[in-house]
C-alpha positions, 0 to 999 in steps of 0.5 A: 578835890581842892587840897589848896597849895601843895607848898607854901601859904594857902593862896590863891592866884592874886586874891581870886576866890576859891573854889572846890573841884569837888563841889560843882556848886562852887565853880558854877559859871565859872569862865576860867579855872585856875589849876596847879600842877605842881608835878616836875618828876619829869625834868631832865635837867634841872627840878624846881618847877614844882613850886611854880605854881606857888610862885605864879600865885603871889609874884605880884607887888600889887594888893592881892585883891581880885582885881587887874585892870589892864591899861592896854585892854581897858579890862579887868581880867580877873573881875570882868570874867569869873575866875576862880582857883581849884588849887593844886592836884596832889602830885607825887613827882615820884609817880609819873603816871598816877600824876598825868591821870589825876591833873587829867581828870581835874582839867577835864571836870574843869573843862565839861563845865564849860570854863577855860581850865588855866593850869599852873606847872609844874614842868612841861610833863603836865602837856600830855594831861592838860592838853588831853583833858580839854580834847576829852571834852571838845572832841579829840582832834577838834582843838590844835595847839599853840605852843611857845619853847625852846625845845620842841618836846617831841622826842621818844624815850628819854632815860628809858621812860615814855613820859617826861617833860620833853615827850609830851608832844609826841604823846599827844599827837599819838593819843589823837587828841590833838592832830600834828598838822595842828599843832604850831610851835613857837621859839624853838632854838639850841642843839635840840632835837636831832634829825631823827626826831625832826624827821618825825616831826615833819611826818607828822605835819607839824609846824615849827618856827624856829628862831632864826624864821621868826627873825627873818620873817618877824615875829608878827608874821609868823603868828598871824600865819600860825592862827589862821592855821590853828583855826583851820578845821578846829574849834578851839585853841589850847596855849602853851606856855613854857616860859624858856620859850625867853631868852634866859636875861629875861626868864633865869628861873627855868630847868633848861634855859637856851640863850637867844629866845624871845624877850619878854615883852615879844611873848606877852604880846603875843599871849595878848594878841593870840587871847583876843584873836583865837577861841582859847579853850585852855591854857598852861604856863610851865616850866618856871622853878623858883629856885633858880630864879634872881629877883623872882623876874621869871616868876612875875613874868610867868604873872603876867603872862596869866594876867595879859591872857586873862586881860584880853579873853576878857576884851575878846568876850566884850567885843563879841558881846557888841563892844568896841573892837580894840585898838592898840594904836589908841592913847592912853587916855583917849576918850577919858573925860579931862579933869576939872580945869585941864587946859589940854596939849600933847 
C-alpha cells in the first residue's frame, strides 16, 4: 500500500506522479518504481538515514515538475521513461525483521510488474531485501550485483545480530539470490573488515576494487573489467549505491563516513555509464542521513546520482529502439540548429 512519505511533506521524488502498490491499475506500464525505505535500526554508528529518502525526494533547486533533461544524455529521465513513485514502506527501525520483509515484497510486487524498482534508503540494512526482491523475480542467481562503498558489508554477526547494515551482502550471497563470483564492489577503503571476513569474501568469489587498484589501474579500467563480468552468465544487474562510497568533502552527511573515496563527479560517471551499458534491473541508493549533512551537499548528490541513472536507462532504451548511440565526446550544442542571425565560431 502507499502510505506516502513516513517523515516530512507528502512529495513525491521531483513531481513524478503517484502511484499506489496496491492499486496495479496505477503503475501499469510502469519503467521505474521509485520506493522509500526509510529503515536505519541497523546502523552501527551513526542513525539518520531514515530520513534520506525524504531528502532524495526534494534536494532539488529546480521546480518540482516531473521533468530533467539531462544536457549530457540529451534525454528526459523522468518523462522519457515512466517513472513514478510508491512512497515509502512502513518501517519500524525497531523491528529488523518484519522491516527487511515488508520492503522485500514491495520491491518484488514492483519488480513482477515488469518495472525497475529504485529504492530510496534508509541505511544499507535495506540490500538484503531489495536485492532479494528483484532475484525473486528474475531468478535467484540470474542477477549479479554492482555495488559502490566504503565498507564491503560482509561481515557476520555484528552486536549479537544476523542483520544490520554491515552484513547484508554476506546474506545475500548465502540466500542464493545473488552469486558471490557475481557480485563486483567498488571503493572500498579504511580498517575495515579484518582478515577473517576477507578470507571469506575470497571463499566466495567476490571481487572487490579496493581503492588503492582503482588509483593504480584507474577507475575507467576497473569498471569496464567489473561490467564485462557482471554480464557473464547473468541476465541483468542490481546497482548499489551507498553514497560514502565518496570521499566524506563531497558526501558529509552519512553514518560511517571514510576519508580517501571517490569524488562526486568519479561516481556520477560511472552510475552514467554503467545505466547506459548494463541491463539495470534494479537499483537503491543508502546510507545518506540528513542530519549530518552541510548545505545538504550529500543529499543533492544522492539526487543526482538518481537522475543520471534514470537519465541514461532513458538513452540505453532510445539506442535500442534504433537511436543514436551516445557519444560523450559530442559538443554541447552540436547538431542544434543555429539561431537567427548567428555568425558561428568556436
Amino acid at each position: 500500500m502507499r502510505y506516502g512519505p513516513m517523515f516530512g511533506p507528502d512529495i513525491t521524488f521531483l513531481g513524478v506522479e503517484r502511484c499506489d502498490l496496491g492499486e496495479p491499475e496505477t503503475y501499469a506500464g510502469a519503467d521505474v518504481v521509485i520506493l522509500g525505505a526509510p529503515f536505519d535500526g541497523g546502523t552501527s554508528n551513526r542513525p539518520g538515514a531514515r530520513f534520506g529518502p525524504m531528502a532524495l525526494r526534494q534536494a532539488c533547486y529546480l521546480p518540482h515538475d516531473g521533468s530533467r533533461p539531462s544536457l549530457a544524455l540529451r534525454t528526459d529521465g523522468l518523462r522519457d521513461l515512466k517513472v513514478l513513485d510508491a512512497g515509502d514502506v512502513e518501517c519500524y527501525s525497531g523491528d529488523v525483521e518484519k522491516s527487511i520483509a515488508d520492503i522485500e515484497e514491495a520491491v518484488y510486487t514492483v519488480a513482477a510488474s515488469g518495472a525497475i524498482p529504485l529504492v530510496l534508503g534508509g541505511d544499507h540494512t535495506i540490500a538484503l531485501p531489495d536485492a532479494r526482491g528483484v532475484a525473486r523475480h528474475h531468478g535467484f542467481g540470474r542477477v549479479s550485483m554492482i555495488h559502490f562503498d566504503a565498507h564491503a558489508d560482509t561481515g557476520n554477526i555484528e552486536f549479537g545480530h544476523l542483520h544490520g547494515h554491515g552484513q547484508p551482502m554476506r546474506r545475500l550471497i548465502e540466500s542464493g539470490a545473488i552469486r558471490g563470483d557475481r557480485f563486483l564492489q567498488v571503493g572500498l577503503r579504511g580498517y575495515w573488515p579484518g582478515p577473517e571476513t576477507l578470507d571469506w569474501m575470497a571463499g566466495q568469489n567476490m571481487r572487490s576494487y579496493e581503492m588503492t587498484e582503482i588509483v593504480a589501474r584507474g577507475l575507467t579500467e576497473c569498471l569496464t573489467e567489473a561490467s564485462a563480468k557482471a554480464l557473464d552468465d547473468c541476465d541483468g544487474v542490481f546497482l548499489s549505491v551507498d553514497i560514502d562510497v565518496c570521499d566524506p568533502g563531497h558526501a558529509p552527511g552519512t553514518g560511517t563516513p571514510e576519508p580517501g573515496g571517490l569524488s562526486a563527479r568519479e561516481l556520477l560517471d560511472s552510475v552514467r555509464r554503467l545505466c547506459y551499458d548494463l541491463p539495470v534491473v534494479g537499483m537503491e541508493v543508502v546510507e545518506v542521513a540528513p542530519p549530518y549533512d552541510h548545505a545538504d551537499i550529500t543529499a543533492f548528490l544522492g539526487n543526482r546520482v538518481i537522475l543520471e541513472a534514470l537519465s541514461a536507462m532513458a538513452r540505453r532504451r532510445e539506442v535500442a529502439a534504433g537511436g543514436e548511440p551516445w557519444d560523450p565526446r559530442l559538443p554541447l550544442l552540436s547538431g542544434r540548429l543555429s539561431a537567427p542571425g548567428a555568425t558561428g565560431g568556436l
